[in-house]
C-alpha positions as CSV (number, residue, x, y, z in Angstrom):
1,X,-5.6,-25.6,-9.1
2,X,-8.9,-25.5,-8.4
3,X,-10.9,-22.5,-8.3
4,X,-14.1,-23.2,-7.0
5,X,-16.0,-20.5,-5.6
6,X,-18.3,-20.9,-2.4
7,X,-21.4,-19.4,-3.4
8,X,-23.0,-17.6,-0.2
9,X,-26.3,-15.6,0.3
10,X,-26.2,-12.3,1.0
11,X,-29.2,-12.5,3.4
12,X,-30.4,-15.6,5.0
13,X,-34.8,-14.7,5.4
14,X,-37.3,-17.4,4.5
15,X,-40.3,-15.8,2.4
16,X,-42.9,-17.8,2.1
17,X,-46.5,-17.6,0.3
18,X,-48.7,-16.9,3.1
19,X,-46.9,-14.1,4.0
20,X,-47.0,-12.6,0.9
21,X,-50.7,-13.0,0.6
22,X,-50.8,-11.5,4.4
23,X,-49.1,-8.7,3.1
24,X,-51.6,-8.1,0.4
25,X,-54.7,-8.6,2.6
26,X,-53.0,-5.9,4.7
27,X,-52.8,-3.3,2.2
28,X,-56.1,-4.3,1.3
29,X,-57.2,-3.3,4.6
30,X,-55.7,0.0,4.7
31,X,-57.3,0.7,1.1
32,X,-60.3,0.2,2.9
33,X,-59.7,2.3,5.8
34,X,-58.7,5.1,3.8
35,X,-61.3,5.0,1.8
36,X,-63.6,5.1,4.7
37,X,-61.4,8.5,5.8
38,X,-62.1,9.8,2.6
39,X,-65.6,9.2,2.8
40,X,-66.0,10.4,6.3
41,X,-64.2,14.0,4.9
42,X,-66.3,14.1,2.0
43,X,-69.6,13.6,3.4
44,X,-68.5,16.1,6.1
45,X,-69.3,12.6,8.9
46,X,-72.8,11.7,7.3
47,X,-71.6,8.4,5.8
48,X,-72.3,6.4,9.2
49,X,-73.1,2.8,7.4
50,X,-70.9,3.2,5.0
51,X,-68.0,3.9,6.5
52,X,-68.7,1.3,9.7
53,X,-68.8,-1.3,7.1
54,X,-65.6,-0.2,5.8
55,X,-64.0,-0.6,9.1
56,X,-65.5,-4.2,10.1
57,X,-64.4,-5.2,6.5
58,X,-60.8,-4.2,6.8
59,X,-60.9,-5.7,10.8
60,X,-62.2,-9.0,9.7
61,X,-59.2,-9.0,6.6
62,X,-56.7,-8.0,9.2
63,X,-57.8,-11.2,10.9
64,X,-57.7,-13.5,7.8
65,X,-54.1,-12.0,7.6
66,X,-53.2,-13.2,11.0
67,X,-54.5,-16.2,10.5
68,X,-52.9,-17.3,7.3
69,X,-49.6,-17.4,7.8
70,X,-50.0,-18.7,11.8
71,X,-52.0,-22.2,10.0
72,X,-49.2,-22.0,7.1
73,X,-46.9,-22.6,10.0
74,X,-48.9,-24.8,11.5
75,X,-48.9,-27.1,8.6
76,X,-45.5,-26.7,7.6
77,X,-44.4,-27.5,11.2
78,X,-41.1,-26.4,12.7
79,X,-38.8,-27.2,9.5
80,X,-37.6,-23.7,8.4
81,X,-39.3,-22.0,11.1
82,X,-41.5,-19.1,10.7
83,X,-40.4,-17.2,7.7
84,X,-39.6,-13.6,8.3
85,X,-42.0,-12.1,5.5
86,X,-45.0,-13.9,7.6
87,X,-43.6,-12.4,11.0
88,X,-43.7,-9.0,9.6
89,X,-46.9,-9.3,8.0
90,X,-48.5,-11.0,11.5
91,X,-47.4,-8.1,13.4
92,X,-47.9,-5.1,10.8
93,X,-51.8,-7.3,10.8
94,X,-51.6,-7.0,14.3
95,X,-50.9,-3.2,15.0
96,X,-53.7,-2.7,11.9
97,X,-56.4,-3.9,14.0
98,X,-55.2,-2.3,17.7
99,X,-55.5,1.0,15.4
100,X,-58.9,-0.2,14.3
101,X,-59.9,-1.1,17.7
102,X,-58.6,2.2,19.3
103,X,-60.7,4.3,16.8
104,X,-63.7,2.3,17.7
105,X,-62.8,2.8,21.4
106,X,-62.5,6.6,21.0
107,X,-65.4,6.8,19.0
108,X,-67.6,4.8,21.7
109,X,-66.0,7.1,24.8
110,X,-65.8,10.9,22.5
């Protein structure tokens, strides 16, 4: 008798590098932003420089974490597809930098 086992995966999600690294820029970015909260809190709003720099900083790293995995993809071609870990971190990028935009919205209009 043979007693060979088929081995499956429990889940079937491609990771991939880029997405990691996406991941990491994004929590970069919110380090960033809420160190620019704290800042804001502790200078009771006086830290105007400081704290816009923070903010175009943690924008322009929530753009270089779009854009990683999208040219990862585009490099890798169509072979595995687009690996779930770089979907997430695209769209988790994205919503990061409609948040960033809507406080400088409100900020522009208030």
């Amino acid at each position: 008798m043979d007693n060979k086992r088929k081995k499956t995966k429990l889940f079937k999600i491609n990771f991939s590098a880029a997405g990691m690294v996406s991941l990491l820029i994004l929590f970069g970015a919110l380090l960033l932003l809420f160190a620019a909260l704290f800042i804001a809190f502790r200078t009771y709003g006086h830290g105007d420089a400081t704290i816009g720099a923070l903010g175009f900083l943690a924008f322009f790293l929530n753009i270089l974490g779009i854009m990683m995995p999208v040219r990862d993809h585009k490099m890798h071609g169509a072979e595995g597809g687009f690996p779930m870990l770089s979907r997430v971190a695209v769209i988790l990028n994205a919503l990061c930098m409609a948040g960033i935009i809507a406080v400088y919205v409100m900020g522009i209009i208030l």
